[in-house]
N, C-alpha and C positions, 0 to 999 in steps of 0.2 A: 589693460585689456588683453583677453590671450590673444594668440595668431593663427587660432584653428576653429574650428564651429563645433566639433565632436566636444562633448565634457566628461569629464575623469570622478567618477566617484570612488571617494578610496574610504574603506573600513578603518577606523579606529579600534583599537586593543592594547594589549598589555606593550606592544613595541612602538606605541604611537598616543601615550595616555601621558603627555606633558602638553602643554601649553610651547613651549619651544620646539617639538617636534611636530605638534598638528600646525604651527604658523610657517614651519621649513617645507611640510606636504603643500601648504596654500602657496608658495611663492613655487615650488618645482611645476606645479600645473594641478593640482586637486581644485574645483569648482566647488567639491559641493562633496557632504561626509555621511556614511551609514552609522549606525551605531545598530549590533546587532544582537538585540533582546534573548538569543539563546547564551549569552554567552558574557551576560547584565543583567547588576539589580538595579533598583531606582535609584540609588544611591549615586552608582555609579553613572545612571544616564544624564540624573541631573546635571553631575559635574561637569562630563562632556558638552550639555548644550550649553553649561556657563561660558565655558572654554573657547565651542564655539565660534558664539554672540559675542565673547572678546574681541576674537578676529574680526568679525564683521566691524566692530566698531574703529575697530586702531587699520582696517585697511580701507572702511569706505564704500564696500564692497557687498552686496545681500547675498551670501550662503547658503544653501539647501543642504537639512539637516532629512536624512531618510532613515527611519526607525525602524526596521526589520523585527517583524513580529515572530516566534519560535516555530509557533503551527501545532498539531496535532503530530505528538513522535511515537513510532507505532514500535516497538521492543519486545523480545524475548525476555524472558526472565533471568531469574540467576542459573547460572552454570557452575557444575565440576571445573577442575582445573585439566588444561589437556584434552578437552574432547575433539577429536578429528574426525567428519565426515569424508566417507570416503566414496568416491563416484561409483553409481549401479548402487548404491546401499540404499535401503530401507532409512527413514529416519520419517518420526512421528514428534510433532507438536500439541500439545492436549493443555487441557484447561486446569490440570493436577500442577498444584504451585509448587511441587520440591524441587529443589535442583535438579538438571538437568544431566544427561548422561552419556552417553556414545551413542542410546538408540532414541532418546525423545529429548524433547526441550520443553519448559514453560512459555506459553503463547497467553498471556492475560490480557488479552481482547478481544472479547465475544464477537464483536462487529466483524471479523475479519472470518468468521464462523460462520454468520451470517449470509456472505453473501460467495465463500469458495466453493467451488465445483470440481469435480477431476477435469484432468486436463488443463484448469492456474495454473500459474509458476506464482514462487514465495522465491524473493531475493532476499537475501540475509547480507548483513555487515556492507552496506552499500554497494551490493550486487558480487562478490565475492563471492559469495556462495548462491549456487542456484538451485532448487528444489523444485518439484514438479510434483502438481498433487493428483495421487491414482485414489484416494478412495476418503467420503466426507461422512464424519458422524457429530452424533453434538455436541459430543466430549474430544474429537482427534482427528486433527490432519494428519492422511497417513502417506508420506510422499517418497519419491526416489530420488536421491542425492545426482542432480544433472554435471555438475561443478562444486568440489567438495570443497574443503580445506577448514582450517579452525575455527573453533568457535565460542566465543568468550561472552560471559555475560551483559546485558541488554545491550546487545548487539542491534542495529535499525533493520526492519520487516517492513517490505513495500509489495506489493499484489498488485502488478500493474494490470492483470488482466481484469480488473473490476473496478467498478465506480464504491467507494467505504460508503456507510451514510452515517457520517462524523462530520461535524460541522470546520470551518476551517479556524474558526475561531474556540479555542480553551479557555477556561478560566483565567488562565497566567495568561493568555493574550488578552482578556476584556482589562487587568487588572495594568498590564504593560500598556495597552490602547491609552486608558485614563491618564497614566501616567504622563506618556507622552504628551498626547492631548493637552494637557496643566500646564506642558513646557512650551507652548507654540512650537512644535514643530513642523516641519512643510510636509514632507510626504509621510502614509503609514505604508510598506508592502507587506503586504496579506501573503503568507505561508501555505502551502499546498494546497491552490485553489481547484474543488473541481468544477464548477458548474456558476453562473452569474450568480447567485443567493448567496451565493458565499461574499461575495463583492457588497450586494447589497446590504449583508449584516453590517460589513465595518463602517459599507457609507453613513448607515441611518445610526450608526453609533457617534461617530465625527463628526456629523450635521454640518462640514465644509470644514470646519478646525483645520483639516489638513486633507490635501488630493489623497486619494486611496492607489496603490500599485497595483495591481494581480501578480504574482508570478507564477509562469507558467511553465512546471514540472513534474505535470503530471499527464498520462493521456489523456484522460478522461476530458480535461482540460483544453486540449487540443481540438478536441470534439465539438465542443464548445466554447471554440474563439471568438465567435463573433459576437453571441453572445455577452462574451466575459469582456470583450475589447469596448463592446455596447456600454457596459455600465462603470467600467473602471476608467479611472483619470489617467493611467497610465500601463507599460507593459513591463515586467522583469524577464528576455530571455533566462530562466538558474538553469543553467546546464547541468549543475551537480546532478543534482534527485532526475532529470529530464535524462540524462543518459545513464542513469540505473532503469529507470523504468521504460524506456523505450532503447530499442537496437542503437548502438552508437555511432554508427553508420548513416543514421539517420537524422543525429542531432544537426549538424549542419544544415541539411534541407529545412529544417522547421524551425533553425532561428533565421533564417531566410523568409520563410514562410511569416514568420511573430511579426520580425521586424517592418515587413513591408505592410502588414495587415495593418499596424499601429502609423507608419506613414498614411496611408490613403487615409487613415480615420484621425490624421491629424492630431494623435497624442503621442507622449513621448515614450520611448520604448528604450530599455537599457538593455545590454548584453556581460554575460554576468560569470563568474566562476572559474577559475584555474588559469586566465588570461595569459600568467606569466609566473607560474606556480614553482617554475623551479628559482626564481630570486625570491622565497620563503628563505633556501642558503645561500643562492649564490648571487655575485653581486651585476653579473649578465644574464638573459634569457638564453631558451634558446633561440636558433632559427623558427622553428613552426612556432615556438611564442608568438612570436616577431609579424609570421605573415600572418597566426589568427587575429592579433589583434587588429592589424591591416584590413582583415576580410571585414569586419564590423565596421571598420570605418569608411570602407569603399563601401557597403553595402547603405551606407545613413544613417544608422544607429545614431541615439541622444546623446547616446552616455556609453563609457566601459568604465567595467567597473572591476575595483584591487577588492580583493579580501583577504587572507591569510596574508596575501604580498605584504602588505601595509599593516594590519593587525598584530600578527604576530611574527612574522620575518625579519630576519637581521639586517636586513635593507631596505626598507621601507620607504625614505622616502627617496633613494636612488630608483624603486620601483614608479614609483609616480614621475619619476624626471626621466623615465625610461619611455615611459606610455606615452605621458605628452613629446618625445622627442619622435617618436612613430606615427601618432598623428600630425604635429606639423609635417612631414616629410610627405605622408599620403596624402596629404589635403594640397599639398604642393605640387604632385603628379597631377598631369596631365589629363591621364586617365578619368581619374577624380570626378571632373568637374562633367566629362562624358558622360561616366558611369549614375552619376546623380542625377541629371539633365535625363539621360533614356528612361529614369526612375521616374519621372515626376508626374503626378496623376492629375486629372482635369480637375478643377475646382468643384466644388459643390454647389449645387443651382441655389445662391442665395445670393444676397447682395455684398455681405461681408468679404464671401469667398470670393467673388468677382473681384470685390474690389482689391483683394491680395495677391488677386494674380496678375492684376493690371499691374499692381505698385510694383513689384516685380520685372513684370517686363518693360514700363516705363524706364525703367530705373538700370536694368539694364543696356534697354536701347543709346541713352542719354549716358551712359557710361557715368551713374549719378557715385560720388563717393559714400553714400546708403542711404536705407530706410530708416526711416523714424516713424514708429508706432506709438501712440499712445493708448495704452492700455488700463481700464481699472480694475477688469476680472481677471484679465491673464487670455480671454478667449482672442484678441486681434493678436495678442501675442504669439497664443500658439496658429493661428490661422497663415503669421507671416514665416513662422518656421517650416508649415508644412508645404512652403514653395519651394522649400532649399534654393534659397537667390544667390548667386554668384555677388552679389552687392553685401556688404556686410548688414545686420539690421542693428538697432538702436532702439529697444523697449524701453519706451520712458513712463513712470507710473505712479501715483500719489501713495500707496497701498504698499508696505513693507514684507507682507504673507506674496502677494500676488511677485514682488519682486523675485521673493527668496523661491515662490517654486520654481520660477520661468530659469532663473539660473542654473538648472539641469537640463534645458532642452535648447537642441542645437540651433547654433547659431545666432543665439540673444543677449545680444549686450545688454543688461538691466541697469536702470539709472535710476535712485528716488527723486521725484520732483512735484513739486507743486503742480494741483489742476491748473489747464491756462486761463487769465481772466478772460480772454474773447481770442477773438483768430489770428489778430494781430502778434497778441503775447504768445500763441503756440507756434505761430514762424520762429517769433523771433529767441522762445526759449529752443525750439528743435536747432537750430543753427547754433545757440550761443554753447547748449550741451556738445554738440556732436563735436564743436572745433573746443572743447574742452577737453574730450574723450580721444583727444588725436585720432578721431575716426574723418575729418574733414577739414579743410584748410580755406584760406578767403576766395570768394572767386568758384572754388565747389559747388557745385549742383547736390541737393538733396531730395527728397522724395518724401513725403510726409503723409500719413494716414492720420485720419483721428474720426469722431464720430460728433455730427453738432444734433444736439446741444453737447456742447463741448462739460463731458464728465458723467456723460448717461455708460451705461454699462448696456455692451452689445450695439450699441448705436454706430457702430464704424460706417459712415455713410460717404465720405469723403477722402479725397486725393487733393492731393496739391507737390508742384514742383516749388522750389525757392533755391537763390541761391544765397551761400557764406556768407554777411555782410562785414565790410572791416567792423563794424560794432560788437558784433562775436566776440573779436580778438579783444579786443575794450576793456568786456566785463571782467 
């Protein structure tokens, strides 16, 4: 069981693509693994989730596998060799596919024609170069170099001042969706969402096969959080693309803003991108590594998450034993448990929610050693996470999928177990797990949710106190 409630998603790649090094990531603190479709064929995804679904089986353990979909990638065309934009200069992008020159570039995407006006700005090479557009025809963006510097061919083109109307979904993601899909995988995250529709295509593509993510790095998207927080199972702060297209001054505020949107709405939200980007070489962070990842975890984030770290860095999984050595210590502070506690939003007027927030503070009052949920959709599951209870919780669940998502989001021990035959067997299976799971010892108080008829899905109608019984110890 780990010793913290935040969970570590770490990226797989070319420095983390053995079966001996994704089970060294699982035992440093990795919960649960991306595989990221820009960057995979199927070939290769299948192999990963073999890999996996190893793990899970030789540790016992249900894994969250999150499939990162590429998205629509908006590019310049081919360039000369050497061309340098230089600030105050003229440079024009047009629909003429020859190479590119000192004074224009290939721009092969009409959509992005469509909808600029003067006064855009076009970032080039992920925001490296900035351009400002003074004048729109139907063949040429004709702009003024804001922020020059090089420029090499199909270099990435983001317009943050407009909404595209490109769907978020590409062929290579319907064809990567299936793919995964085939493979039971737990979560998909959907690539440059801007608007709920986007959300809603992948849902009604996965028909449940797998929770859908959003991520959110885009403005447009911002725009339409609540919306897009409305229909998706979950949230991805990607800082990446999120601080090219918006002021970076500003990125902090608005994963502040993600994160606590996705707490009150009770879903899980990850925070994503550069975490600890200088142990790509080296085998320490820095400092501001150190406290960003900190700020994610005093703020409740589900998840942080490695990419390059662990993908393709020379220390991979020193970087995952880095991460979790930063969340134990913050979860250990003081502060912590304040700073969570000031966070925590009133329940939602249902029955479910009431009764998660009783179990909560039962369970704290009684100083219970945790909750036991039973869950068969994953919803009392994530209902008990979004109390963030000082009590540790204990997801126990018949359903293998429902396990594998819950294991990304904070605070849930996930257990496979049989439904219980009547109320009796659900004491005394919550008791006999928890003092299995060294989450509880004889004598222990626990706190137990479930829903009768015991195995209805949604039906969380009940509470109940129990304590340890030497029989626990027994089985």
């Amino acid at each position: 069981m780990r010793h913290r409630n935040v969970r570590i998603l770490a990226t797989l790649g070319p420095a983390s693509d053995d079966y001996t090094t994704v089970s060294a990531l699982y035992e440093a603190g990795a919960d649960a693994f991306r595989l990221n479709m820009s960057h995979s064929d199927h070939k290769q995804l299948a192999r990963r989730v073999a890999m996996i679904r190893e793990l899970e089986r030789n540790t016992g353990r249900p894994v969250a596998i999150l499939v990162d979909l590429q998205g629509p990638k908006l590019r310049v065309g081919e360039m000369t060799d050497g061309v340098v934009l230089e600030n105050g200069g003229r440079f024009t992008l047009d629909r003429d596919t020859k190479p590119g020159t000192a004074s224009r570039a290939p721009l092969p995407h009409p959509e992005i024609f469509e909808v600029a006006e003067p006064g855009h700005h076009l970032l080039l090479d992920d925001g490296k170069i900035r351009l400002r557009i003074e004048e729109v025809t139907d063949a040429s963006l004709i702009t003024t170099v804001m922020a020059g510097g090089t420029l090499t061919s199909r270099k990435g083109v983001n317009i943050p001042d407009a909404r595209l109307p490109i769907p978020a979904l590409t062929n290579k993601d319907r064809s990567d969706l299936e793919a995964a899909l085939n493979l039971d995988v737990d979560w998909i995250a959907l690539s440059f969402v801007q608007h709920a529709q986007d959300v809603a295509e992948a849902k009604k593509i996965a028909r449940g096969r797998a929770a859908v993510m959003a991520k959110i790095e885009k403005p447009s998207a911002i725009d339409d959080l609540a919306a897009i927080l409305d229909m998706a199972d979950g949230l991805m702060v990607a800082r990446g693309d999120l601080g090219v297209e918006c002021p970076v001054e500003t990125v902090p505020g608005l994963q502040k803003r993600i994160t606590r949107a996705a707490r009150r709405a009770g879903k899980p939200v990850v925070v994503a991108t550069q975490m600890l980007e200088s142990m790509i070489e080296n085998p320490v962070p820095t400092r501001a590594e150190v406290s960003d990842v900190a700020t994610a975890v005093f703020e409740g984030a589900d998840a942080v998450m490695l990419s390059a770290e662990s993908a393709a860095g020379k220390h991979p999984v020193e970087a995952v034993a880095v991460m979790n050595r930063i969340a134990e210590t913050v979860e250990s502070d003081p502060t912590y448990a304040q700073i969570i506690n000031a966070q925590r939003s009133e329940p939602e007027p249902t029955g479910p929610d009431a009764l998660s927030n009783a179990a909560r503070s039962v369970a704290e009052t009684l100083k219970a050693a945790c909750i036991v949920c039973y869950t068969t959709s994953g919803s009392t599951g994530l209902r008990a996470a979004r109390e963030r209870s000082n009590v540790p919780v204990l997801a126990l669940t018949p359903h293998a999928p429902t396990a594998r998502r819950l294991s990304l989001v904070w605070g849930l021990n996930c257990v496979m177990t049989d439904d219980a035959a009547d109320l009796d067997d659900m004491v005394d299976r919550a008791g006999r797990i928890a003092f299995q799971q060294g989450m509880a010892r004889v004598g222990d108080r626990i706190v137990i949710m479930a829903g009768v008829p015991l195995g209805t899905p949604g039906a969380t109608n009940m509470l109940r106190v129990a304590f340890i019984a030497d029989s626990a110890a027994n089985h």
